[in-house]
N, C-alpha and C positions, 0 to 999 in steps of 0.2 A: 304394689309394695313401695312403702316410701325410702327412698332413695339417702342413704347417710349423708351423701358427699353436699346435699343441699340446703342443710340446715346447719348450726353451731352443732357440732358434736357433743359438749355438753358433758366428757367426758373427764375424768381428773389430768392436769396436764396438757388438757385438747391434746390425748392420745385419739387418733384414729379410730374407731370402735371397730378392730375387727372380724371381731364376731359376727356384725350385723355387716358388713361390705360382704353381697354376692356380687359373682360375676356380670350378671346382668345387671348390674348398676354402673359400671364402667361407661360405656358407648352414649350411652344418654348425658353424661355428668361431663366428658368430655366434648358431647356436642355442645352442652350450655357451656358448657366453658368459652371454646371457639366464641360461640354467639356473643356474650359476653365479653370478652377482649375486642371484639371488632366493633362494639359499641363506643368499650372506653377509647379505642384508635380515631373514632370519628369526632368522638368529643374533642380530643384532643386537636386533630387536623382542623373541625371546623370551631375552636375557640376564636371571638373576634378578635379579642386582646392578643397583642404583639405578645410573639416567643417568651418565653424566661424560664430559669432553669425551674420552678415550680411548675409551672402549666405544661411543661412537657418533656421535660428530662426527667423527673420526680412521676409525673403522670405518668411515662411511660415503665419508669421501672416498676408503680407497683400494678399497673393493668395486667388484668390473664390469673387474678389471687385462686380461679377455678380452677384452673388449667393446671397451680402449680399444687395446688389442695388432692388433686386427682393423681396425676402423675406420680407424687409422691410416692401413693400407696402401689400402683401399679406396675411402676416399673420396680421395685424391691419386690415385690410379689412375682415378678418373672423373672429376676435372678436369684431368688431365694425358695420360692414355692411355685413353679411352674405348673402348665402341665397344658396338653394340646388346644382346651379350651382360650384358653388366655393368649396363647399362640396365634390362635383365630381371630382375636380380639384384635393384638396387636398391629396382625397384618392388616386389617381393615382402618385401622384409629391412627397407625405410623404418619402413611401420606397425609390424612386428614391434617396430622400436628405440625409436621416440616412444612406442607403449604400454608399454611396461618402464619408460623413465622415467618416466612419469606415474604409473604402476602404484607406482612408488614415493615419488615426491613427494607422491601422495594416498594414504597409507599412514597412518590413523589412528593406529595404536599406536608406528610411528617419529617422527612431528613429534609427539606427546607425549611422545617423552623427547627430541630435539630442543629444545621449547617449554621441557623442564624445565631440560635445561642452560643454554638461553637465561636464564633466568629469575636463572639463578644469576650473572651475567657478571660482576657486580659484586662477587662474595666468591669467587669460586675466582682463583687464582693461574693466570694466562697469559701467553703471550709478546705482544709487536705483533704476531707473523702468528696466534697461535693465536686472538687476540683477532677478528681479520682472517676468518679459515675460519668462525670461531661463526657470526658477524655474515652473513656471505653464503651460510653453509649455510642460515639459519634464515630469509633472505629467499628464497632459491632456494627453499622449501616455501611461504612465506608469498605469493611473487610467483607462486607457481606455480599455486595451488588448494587449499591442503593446508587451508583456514578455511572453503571451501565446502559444501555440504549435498553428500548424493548423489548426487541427481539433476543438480544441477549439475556434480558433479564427472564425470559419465558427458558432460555436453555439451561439456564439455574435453576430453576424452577424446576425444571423436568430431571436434572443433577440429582440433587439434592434429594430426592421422591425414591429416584431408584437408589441411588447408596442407602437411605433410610429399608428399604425392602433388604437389598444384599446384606447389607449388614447384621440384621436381624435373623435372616437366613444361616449366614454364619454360624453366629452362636447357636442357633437352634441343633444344628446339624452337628458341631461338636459336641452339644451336651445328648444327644439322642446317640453317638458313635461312644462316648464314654460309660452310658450305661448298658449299650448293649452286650458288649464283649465280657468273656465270663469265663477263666482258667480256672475249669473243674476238674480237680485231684479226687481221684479215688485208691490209689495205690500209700498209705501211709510212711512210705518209705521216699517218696516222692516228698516228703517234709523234712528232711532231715539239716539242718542245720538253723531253723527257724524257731524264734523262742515263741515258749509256749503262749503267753500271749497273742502272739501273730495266728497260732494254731486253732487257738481256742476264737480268735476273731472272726477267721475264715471258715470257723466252724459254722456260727452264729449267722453269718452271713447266709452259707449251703443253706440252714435250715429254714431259715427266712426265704426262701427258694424252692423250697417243697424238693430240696436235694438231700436228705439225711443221710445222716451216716458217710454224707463227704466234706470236703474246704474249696469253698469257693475264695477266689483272687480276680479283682478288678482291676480296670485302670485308676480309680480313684487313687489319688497318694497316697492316701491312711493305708493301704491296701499294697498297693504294687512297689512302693520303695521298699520298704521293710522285705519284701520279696527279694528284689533285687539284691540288697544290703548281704541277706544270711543261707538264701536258700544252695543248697551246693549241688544241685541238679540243674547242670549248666545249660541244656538243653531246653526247660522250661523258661529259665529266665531270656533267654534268648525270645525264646514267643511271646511272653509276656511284654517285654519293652518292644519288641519290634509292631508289638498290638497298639502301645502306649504311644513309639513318635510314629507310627501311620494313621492318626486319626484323621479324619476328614480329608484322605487319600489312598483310598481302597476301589479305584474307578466303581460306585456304585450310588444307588440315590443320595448317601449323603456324603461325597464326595467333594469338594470344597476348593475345588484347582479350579474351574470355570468362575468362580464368587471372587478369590483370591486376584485375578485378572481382572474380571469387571471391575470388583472395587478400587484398583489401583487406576486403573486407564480414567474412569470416572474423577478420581482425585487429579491428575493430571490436568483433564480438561477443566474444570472447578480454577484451578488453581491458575491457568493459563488465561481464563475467560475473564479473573479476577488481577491480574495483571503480572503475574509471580514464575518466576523460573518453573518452580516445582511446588509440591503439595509439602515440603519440609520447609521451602523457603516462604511459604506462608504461615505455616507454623509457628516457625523458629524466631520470628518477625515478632512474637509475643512473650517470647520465652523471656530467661536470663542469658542465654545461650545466643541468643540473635540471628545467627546461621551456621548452616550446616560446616562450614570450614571448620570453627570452635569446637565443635560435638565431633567431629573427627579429630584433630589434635588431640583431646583428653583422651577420647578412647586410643588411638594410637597409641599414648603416650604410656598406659596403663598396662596395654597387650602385649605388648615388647618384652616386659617383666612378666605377664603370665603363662603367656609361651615359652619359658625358658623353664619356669616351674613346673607346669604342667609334664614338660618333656620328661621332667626328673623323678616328677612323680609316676609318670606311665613306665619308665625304665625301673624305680624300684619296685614296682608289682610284678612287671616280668621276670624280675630274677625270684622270687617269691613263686611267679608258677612254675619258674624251671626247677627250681627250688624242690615241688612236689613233684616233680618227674611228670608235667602235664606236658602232652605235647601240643601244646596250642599257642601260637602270640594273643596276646591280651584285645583283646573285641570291647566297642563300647557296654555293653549286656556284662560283664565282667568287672567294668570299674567298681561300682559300689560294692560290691562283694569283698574284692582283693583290697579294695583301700581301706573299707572293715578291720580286714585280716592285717596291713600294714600300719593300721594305729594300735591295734591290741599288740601289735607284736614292737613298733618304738615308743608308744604310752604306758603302756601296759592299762587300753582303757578302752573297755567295752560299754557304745553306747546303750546295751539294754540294761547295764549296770546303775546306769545315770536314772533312767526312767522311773525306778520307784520313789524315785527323789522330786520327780514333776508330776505331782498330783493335780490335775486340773483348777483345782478349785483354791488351793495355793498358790498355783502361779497367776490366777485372777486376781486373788487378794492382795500378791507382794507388788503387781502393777497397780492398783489401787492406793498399797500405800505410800509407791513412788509418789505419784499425785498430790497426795496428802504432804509428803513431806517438804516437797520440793515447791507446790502451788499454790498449798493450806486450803484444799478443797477435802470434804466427803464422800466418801461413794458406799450407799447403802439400798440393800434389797428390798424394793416393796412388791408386794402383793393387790392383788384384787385392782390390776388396771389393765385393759386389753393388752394383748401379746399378738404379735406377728405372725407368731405360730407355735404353737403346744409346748415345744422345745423349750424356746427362748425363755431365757431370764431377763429382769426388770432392775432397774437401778434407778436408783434418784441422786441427782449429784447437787450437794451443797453448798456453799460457803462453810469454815468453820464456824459462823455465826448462826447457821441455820439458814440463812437465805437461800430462795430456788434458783440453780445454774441450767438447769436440764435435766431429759430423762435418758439412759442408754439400755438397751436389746444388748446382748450378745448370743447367739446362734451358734452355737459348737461343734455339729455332727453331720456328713455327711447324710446324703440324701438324695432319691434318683431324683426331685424337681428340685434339686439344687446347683447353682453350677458350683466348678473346682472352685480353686482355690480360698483367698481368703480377702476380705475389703469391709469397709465403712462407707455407709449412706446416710444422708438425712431422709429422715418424715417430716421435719420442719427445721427450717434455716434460723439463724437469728439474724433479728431486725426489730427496730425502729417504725411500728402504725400508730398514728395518732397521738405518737405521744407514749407511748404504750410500748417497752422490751419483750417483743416477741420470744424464748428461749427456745434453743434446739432440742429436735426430741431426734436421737442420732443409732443407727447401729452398726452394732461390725458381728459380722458372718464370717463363720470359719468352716475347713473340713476335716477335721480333729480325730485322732483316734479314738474311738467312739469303748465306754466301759464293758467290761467283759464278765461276765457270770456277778460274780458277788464282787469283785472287785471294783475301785472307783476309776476313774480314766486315768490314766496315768498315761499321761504325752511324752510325746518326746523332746530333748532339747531345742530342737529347730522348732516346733509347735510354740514350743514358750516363750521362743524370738517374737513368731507369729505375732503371739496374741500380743505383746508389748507394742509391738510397730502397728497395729490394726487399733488398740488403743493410742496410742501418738494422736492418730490420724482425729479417731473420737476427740480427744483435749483439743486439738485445733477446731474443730468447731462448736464446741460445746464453751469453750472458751470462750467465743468471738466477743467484740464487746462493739460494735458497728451497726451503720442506721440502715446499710441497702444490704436488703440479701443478696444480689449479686456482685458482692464485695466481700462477703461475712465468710468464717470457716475459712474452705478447704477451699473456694474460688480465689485462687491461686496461681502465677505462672508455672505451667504444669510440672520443671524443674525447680518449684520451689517447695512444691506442696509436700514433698517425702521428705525434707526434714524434721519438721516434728514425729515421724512416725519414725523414721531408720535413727533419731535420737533416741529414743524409748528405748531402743534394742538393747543402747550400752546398758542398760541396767540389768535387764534380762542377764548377762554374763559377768557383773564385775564381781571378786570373790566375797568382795563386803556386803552385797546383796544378796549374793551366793547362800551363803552361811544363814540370812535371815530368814528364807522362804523356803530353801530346797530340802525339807526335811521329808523321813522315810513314810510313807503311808501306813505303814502298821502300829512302827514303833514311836512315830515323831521325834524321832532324833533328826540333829541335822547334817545336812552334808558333810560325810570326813574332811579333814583339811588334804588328808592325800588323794581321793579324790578329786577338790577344787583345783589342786594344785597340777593335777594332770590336764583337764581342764584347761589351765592357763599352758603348760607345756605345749599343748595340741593345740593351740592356739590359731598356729598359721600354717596349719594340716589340711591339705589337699585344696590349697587356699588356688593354687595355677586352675587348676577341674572349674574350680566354681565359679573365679573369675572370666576364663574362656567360655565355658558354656553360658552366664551369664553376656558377654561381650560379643558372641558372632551372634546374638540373639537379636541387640542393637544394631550392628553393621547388615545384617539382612532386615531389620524396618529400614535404616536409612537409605538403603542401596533398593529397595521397593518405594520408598517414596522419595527419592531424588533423581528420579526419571523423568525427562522431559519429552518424549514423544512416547502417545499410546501406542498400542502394537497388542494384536486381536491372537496374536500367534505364539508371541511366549510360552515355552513350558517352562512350568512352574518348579519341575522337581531339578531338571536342570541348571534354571537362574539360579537356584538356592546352593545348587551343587556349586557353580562359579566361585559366586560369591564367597563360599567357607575356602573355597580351595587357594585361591587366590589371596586368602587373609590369612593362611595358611594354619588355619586350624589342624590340631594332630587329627587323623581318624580314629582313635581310641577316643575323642567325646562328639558326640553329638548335640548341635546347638540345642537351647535348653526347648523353645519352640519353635517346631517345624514352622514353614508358612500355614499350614492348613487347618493348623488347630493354634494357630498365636492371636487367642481373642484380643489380648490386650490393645492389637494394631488391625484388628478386622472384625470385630462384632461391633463394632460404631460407628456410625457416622464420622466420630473424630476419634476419641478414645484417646490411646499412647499413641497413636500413628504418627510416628516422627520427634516419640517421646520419651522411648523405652529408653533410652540415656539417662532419662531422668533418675533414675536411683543412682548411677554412678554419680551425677552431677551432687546429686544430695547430699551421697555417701562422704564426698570431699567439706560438704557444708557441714554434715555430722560429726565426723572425726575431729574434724576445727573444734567446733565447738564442742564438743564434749570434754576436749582438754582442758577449757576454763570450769567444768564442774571440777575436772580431778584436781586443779589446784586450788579450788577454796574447800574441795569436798563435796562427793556426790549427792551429799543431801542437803548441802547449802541452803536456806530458804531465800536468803541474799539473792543469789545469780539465779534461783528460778524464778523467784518475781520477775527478777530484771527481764529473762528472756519470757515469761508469759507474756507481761505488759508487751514487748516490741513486738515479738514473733504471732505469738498467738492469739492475743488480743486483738492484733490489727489485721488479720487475714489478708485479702487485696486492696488494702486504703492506702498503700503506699508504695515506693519500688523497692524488691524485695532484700536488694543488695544495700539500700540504705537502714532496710529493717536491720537489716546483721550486723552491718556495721553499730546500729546503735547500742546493740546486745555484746556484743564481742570485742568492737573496738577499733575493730581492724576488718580487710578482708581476706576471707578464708584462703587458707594455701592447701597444697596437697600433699605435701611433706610429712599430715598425721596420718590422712591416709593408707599413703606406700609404705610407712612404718605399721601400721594395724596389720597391713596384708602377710606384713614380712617380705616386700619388696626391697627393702631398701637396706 
């Protein structure tokens, strides 16, 4: 069978054709790959001509074009279409991939002429990006091991091998614990306080399940909040989330406490052998954030103020249950229901009220037109070019001139080979060959309340945030305007890269966007103004909940990777227990992810681990700046060129504090922040 990944695709857009990619085309396409980069590494090593940043800094970024052609398609294929095959695949082809690169980063005779151009930076003539690629080629050797002894470098080697397995293991074993569990209702009375939507969902679900005539309820979100939120059968909701944060800790095969140890003791030694405190102080060494002291100040500085809201809001639910004459204090399994109950009762605002108002394909459109207004870009549907998978829809993004910027996927509905939540990938980066504007071919995946009998999907408010910040993400690298792909988009310091996207959000809720998109699915009227306006009253509702449970989410990755001796004996349910109690988290929330199921900081090799700050970090870069939209106006085309041109046109080609600065003027403070929260 002739193998796609070896020839020109050939396809409109050098979309991937994947139709024609079987499985068994992977392992072969990835060994030529390997073959192939170790070819162009010897070229390179054994060029006679003295170093320069062409023959080997340039050489090296674009060697491996197999490796990165292949990869593409298969790792979005394992977090978006899964399934045990590909599994197999991956555990065989992982080690193969992390020893190639190591294999080359500990390549004696390349980081010596690497070291040589380094050496030179100062007297050869370069651009700001070329300047930019030196400077992060010759840490990417120097952060990697390329200064260590042999022996050493063989324990890297062996590192690196096994966190690439663990890791992998990880997510696998979350996303196999997520689809197994299954809260099967057969008494209809056991539905009572759930809109009929949620019923008719869980219907569709059972029946999809060869369960008729009952309501199935999962862990999936689309599924288990809305649960949590309205069902008044306190006892169920109690199984269900107790089902929700024990995932990947049920002492049983996928159990996740032995991985969760490995992979931290693993990062320790890594990070020690590499010459570093800890696995954050290697990290953070790249960030904007620099080290860990920084990333604790903000969050400290943040939690002070959410802990005191929080408390007030857990104290106004319980007078609310004492209220009914329940006898119970208020249990985590309880918040989203009661805080439900305590915005409808000081809003007077019921969020399944909202919902007909968030028609899927509206709120795609009204982020679209943000785009349009603000960047003078198009975004329209084509047809007839491969798709990632049956679901997904296809977009082509333009210039208002017509000219091609890229292509984007959006993916909308759960699915058991899909994981949670929601993100943005490339199938192709942009860049700079021959002369020739490679464009991104980019998608973003979600897991969205999926449409019901004749009805269209109507999401929920939070869904709608979703899909804006997942689009952000898309503009940054669809955007790029840069020669190295590993410069272009979303490679970025990992607390920089959620700006663009947690920017997007403000549009999603401002009332002048409000009014243009959120109209009703039947009638197409648009949002009442007393609606928007409740909205905006509830603003900074249940703001303490979401901030905490967001924040001891942080301080258990930091407090897992700012360990500096491994230790074979840690309990895991304990350390986690410390940790929250000692940060003094209320027990009425529970951190947003347990360790056992927090892919963000454990299904990768790197991932967020020692990152997840990162959206607070942003969060303070977005509220900044979003204030210079509200004062020339959110649709300004002015200040969105400005910030395309700095922000998102130049992804990694520059430091990302001087990008801001050139967009905004100044540097960010946090004073918009703790006012957005209703902190201050």
């Amino acid at each position: 069978m002739k193998n796609p990944f070896f020839t020109e695709y050939g396809t409109p857009f050098n979309i991937a054709p994947f139709d024609k990619i079987k499985n068994e085309h992977f392992i072969p396409a990835f060994n030529k790959g390997i073959e192939e980069q170790n070819k162009e590494i010897e070229e390179i090593v054994n060029n006679p001509l003295e170093a320069n940043f062409q023959n080997t800094i340039e050489a090296i970024e674009f060697s491996g074009k197999l490796i990165t052609k292949v990869s593409s398609v298969f790792f979005n294929f394992m977090s978006a279409n899964t399934s045990e095959e590909l599994e197999q695949i991956a555990n065989e082809i992982l080690p193969k991939l992390t020893r190639n690169s190591d294999e080359i980063i500990l390549n004696e005779q390349l980081f010596e002429r690497v070291q040589f151009v380094h050496q030179k930076k100062d007297t050869i003539e370069l651009t700001v990006e070329q300047k930019k690629l030196l400077e992060k080629t010759y840490k990417n050797f120097s952060r990697g091991g390329a200064t260590l002894a042999v022996d050493k470098k063989e324990e890297l080697k062996q590192i690196n091998e096994e966190l690439a397995k663990l890791t992998l293991q990880f997510g696998s074993n979350v996303l196999k614990e997520t689809n197994r569990y299954k809260l099967i209702i057969q008494d209809k009375n056991d539905l009572e306080g759930l809109p009929e939507s949620v019923i008719e969902a869980a219907a569709e679900t059972s029946n999809a399940n060869g369960e008729n005539g009952k309501w199935i309820f999962t862990v999936q979100r689309p599924s288990v909040f809305p649960f949590l939120q309205y069902a008044k059968n306190r006892n169920l909701r109690e199984q269900i989330f107790k089902a929700y944060i024990n995932k990947g800790n049920n002492n049983d095969s996928l159990d996740n406490k032995i991985l969760v140890l490995g992979i931290s003791n693993l990062r320790i030694r890594r990070a020690q052998l590499l010459g570093y405190k800890s696995h954050t102080d290697y990290i953070l060494e790249e960030n904007m954030a620099k080290n860990p002291q920084n990333v604790y100040k903000l969050m400290n500085q943040v939690w002070a103020s959410a802990t005191i809201t929080a408390k007030k809001e857990a104290s106004e639910m319980q007078v609310l249950i004492d209220k009914e004459g329940s006898a119970f204090k208020l249990q985590a399994w309880d918040w989203w229901y009661y805080s439900e109950k305590l915005r409808k009762q000081k809003y007077d605002l019921d969020e399944e009220l909202l919902r007909p108002y968030f028609k899927l394909e509206n709120v795609r459109d009204a982020a679209f037109m943000v785009a349009n207004r603000i960047f003078g870009i198009v975004v329209k549907e084509i047809k007839n070019v491969p798709k990632p998978h049956p679901e997904a829809e296809s977009f082509e993004i333009t210039e208002e001139d017509g000219s091609h910027i890229g292509i984007l996927f959006m993916d909308f509905y759960p699915r058991e080979s899909k994981e949670g939540g929601g993100w943005m990938n490339d199938y192709q980066s942009q860049h700079v060959l021959n002369g020739k504007d490679i464009r991104p071919i980019v998608t973003n995946v979600f897991n969205f309340t999926k449409p019901v009998g004749d009805k269209p999907a109507l999401i929920s408010f939070e869904e709608a945030t979703t899909l804006f910040h997942e689009f952000g993400h898309a503009l940054h690298s669809l955007l790029s305007k840069c020669k190295y792909a590993s410069l272009s988009g979303t490679n970025v310091p990992q607390d920089f890269v959620e700006l663009p996207s947690q920017l997007m959000e403000n549009w999603a809720s401002h009332p002048e966007m409000l009014k243009i998109y959120a109209k009703h699915y039947k009638t197409d009227e648009p949002i009442p103004d007393e609606l928007i306006q409740k909205i905006k009253n509830s603003q900074h509702f249940n703001q303490g909940f979401e901030t905490c449970e967001y924040l001891s989410a942080v301080f258990l990755d930091m407090n897992w990777h700012t360990l500096t001796e491994t230790n074979e004996t840690i309990d895991v349910n304990r350390f986690e227990i410390q940790t929250l109690t000692q940060l003094g988290l209320i027990p009425e929330i529970v951190v947003r992810y347990r360790s056992t199921f927090f892919n963000h900081i454990f299904s990768d090799p790197i991932g967020y681990s020692s990152g997840y700050y990162s959206y607070l970090w942003s969060e303070v870069l977005d509220a900044d700046a979003f204030d210079t939209f509200i004062e020339n106006g959110i649709f300004d085309r002015e200040t969105g060129m400005k910030y395309r041109q700095n922000i998102l046109e130049k992804g990694g080609t520059e430091d990302p504090m001087e990008l801001y600065i050139k967009f905004k003027g100044s540097e960010p403070k946090t004073e918009a922040l703790m006012k957005r929260k209703g902190f201050q």
